[in-house]
C-alpha positions as CSV (number, residue, x, y, z in Angstrom):
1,X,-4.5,-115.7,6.5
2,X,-6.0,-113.7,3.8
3,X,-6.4,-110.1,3.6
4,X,-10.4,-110.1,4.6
5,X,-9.4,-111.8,8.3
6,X,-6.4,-109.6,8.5
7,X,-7.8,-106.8,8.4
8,X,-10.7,-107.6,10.2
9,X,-8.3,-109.2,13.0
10,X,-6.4,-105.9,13.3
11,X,-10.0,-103.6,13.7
12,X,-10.7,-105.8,16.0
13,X,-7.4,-106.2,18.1
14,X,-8.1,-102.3,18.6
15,X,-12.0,-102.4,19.5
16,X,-13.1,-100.6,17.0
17,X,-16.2,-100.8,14.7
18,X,-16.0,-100.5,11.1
19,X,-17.2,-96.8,11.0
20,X,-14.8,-96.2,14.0
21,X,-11.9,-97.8,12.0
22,X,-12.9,-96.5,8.8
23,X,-12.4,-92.9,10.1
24,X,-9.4,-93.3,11.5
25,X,-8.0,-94.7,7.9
26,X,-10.1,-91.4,5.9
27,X,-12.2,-94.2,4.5
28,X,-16.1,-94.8,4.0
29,X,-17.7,-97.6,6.2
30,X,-18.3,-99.5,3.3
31,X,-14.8,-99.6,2.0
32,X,-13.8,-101.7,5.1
33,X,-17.2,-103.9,5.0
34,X,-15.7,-104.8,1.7
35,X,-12.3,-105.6,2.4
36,X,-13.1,-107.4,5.7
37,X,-16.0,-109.3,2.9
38,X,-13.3,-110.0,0.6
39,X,-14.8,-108.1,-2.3
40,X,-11.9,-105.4,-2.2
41,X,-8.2,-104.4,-1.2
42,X,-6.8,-100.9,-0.6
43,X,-4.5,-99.2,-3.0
44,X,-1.1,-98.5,-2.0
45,X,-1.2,-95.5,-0.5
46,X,-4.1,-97.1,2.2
47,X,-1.7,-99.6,2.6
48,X,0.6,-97.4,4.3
49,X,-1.9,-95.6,6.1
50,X,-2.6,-99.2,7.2
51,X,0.8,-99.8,8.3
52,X,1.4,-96.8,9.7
53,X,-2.0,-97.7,11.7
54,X,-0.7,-101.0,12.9
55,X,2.8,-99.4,13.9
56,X,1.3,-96.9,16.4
57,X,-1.0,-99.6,17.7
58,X,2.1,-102.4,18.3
59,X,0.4,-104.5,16.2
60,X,2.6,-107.0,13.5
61,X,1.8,-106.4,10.1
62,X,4.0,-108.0,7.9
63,X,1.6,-111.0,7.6
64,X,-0.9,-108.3,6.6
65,X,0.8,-106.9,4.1
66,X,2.0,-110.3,2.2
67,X,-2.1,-111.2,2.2
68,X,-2.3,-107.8,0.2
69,X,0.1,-108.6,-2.3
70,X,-1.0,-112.3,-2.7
71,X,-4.7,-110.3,-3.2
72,X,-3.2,-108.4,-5.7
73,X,-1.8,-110.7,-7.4
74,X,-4.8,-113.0,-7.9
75,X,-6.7,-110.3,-9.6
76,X,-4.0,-109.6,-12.2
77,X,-4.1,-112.7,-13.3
């Protein structure tokens, strides 16, 4: 899985647009467009509002969150 699919997999496990999603997370739509495009990840701190998304949902996210950390490491090197 990569990040992009992740993330769109969990919007979409909870029926939400992107502008519906990207409220809930205090982002702009086009912050998600890009993640779920593969053009960007979130910082840390989105991260956990991620995860703390995903917990109060039921939905796994440890899959998730090693995609964000393989991202993150391809763009430091």
């Amino acid at each position: 899985m990569t990040f992009a699919s992740g993330i769109k997999d969990v919007r979409e496990r909870c029926l939400l647009s992107q502008g519906a999603f990207a409220e809930k997370l205090g982002v702009a739509f086009s912050t998600v467009n890009r993640w779920e495009k593969g053009k960007a990840v979130p910082n840390y701190i989105k991260m956990q509002q991620i995860a703390k998304f995903c917990e109060e949902h039921g939905i796994e996210y440890q899959e998730l969150n090693d995609a964000w950390k393989e991202s993150r490491n391809a763009d430091t090197h």
